[in-house]
C-alpha positions as CSV (number, residue, x, y, z in Angstrom):
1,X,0.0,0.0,0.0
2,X,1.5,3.5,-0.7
3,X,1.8,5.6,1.8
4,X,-0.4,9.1,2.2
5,X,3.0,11.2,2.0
6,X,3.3,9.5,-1.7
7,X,-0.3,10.3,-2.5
8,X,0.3,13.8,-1.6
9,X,2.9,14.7,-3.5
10,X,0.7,13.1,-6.5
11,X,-2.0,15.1,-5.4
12,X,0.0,17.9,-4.8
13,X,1.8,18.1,-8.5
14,X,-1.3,17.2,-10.2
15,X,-3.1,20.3,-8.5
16,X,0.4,22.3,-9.5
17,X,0.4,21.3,-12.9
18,X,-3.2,21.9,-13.5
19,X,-2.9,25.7,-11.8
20,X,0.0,26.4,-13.7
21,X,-1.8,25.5,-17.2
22,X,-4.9,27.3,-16.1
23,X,-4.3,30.0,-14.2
24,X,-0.3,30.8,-15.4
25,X,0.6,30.2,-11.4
26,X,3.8,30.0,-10.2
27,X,4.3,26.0,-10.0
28,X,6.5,26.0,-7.2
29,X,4.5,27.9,-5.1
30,X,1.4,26.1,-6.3
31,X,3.2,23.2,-5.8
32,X,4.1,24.4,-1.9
33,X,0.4,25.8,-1.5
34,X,-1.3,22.4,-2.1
35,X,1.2,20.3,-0.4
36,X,0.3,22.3,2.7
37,X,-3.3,22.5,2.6
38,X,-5.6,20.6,4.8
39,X,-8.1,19.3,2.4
40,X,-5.2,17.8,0.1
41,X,-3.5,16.0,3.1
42,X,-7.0,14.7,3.8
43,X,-7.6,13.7,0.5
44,X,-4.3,12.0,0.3
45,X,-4.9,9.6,3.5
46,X,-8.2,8.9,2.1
47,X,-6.7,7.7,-1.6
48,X,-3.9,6.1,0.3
49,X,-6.7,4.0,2.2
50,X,-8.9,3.8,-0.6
51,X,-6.5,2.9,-3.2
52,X,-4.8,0.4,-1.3
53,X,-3.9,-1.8,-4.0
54,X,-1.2,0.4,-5.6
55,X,2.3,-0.1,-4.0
56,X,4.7,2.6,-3.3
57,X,6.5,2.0,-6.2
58,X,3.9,2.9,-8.7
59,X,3.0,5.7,-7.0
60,X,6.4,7.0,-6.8
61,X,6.3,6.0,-10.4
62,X,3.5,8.4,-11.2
63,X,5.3,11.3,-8.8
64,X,8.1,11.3,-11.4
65,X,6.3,11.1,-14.4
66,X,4.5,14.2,-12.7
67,X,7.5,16.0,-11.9
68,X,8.8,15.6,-16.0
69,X,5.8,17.2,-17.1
70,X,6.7,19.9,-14.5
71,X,10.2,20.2,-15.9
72,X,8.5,20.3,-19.8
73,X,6.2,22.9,-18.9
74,X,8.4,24.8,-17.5
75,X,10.5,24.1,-21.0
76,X,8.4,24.7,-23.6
77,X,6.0,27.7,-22.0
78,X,2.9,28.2,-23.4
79,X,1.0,25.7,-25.9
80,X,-1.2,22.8,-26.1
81,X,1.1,20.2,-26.6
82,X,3.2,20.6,-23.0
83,X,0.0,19.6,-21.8
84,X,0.3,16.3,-23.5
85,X,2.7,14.7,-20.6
86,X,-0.6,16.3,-17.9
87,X,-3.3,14.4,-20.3
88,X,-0.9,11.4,-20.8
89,X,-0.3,10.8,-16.6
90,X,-4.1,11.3,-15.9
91,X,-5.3,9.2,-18.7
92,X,-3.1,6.2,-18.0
93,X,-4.3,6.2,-14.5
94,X,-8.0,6.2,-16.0
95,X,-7.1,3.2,-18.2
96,X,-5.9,1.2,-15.6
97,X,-9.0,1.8,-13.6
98,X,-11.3,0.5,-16.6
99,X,-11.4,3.8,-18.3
100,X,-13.4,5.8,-15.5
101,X,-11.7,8.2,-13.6
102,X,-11.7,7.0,-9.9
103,X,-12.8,9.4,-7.6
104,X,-9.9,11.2,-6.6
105,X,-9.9,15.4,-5.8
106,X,-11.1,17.0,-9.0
107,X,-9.3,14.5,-11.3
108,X,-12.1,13.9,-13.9
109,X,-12.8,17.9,-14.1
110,X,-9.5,18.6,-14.7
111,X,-8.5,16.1,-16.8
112,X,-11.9,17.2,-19.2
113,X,-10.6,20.8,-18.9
114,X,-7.1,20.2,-20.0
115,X,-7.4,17.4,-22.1
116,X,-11.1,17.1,-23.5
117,X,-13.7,14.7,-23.0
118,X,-11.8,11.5,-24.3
C-alpha cells in the first residue's frame, strides 16, 4: 500500500500542474500551496486507504512522471502540446481503472478541462 506522504505529493503536483496551465501560477508555489493545505492532506490519506492496491513503487512512479511534465512545462512555455505529458499521466491512471476516472480530488474535471472529454 502507498503511503499518504506518496499520494500527496501526487495530489499535490497534479493540483500544480493543472494551476500552472490554467491559471499561469507560479508551480512551485502552487506546488508548496497544495502540499500544505488541509483538504489535500485529507484527500491524500483517504486515496492512500482507498487505493490500497497500488504499491509505493507505482506511486512513486507516477510522482516522477509528474515532476517531468513539470520540468517540460516549464520548458516549452505556453501551448497545447506541453500539456500532452498532464493528459498522458491522468489518462493512463483512468485506463488502468477500466477507463473511469476514480474518484480522486477533482481528477475527472481537470483532466476534461485540460485534455477534452476523451
Amino acid at each position: 500500500m502507498a503511503s499518504s506522504a506518496a499520494w500527496l505529493e501526487v495530489l499535490s503536483w497534479v493540483k500544480a500542474l493543472f494551476d500552472f496551465s490554467t491559471l499561469s501560477a507560479d508551480v512551485w508555489v502552487a506546488y508548496e500551496k497544495h502540499r500544505s493545505e488541509p483538504d489535500t492532506r485529507s484527500e491524500a490519506q483517504r486515496v492512500s486507504v482507498t487505493f490500497s492496491t497500488y504499491s509505493e513503487r507505482e506511486v512513486e512512479a507516477m510522482i516522477r512522471r509528474l515532476e517531468n511534465c513539470r520540468d517540460r512545462f516549464i520548458a516549452e512555455g505556453s501551448g497545447k502540446d506541453r500539456n500532452k505529458c498532464f493528459c498522458s499521466v491522468l489518462g493512463d491512471f483512468k485506463s488502468g481503472n477500466g477507463g473511469v476516472f476514480p474518484p480522486i480530488d477533482d481528477w475527472k474535471r481537470m483532466y476534461e478541462q485540460m485534455c477534452g472529454r476523451r
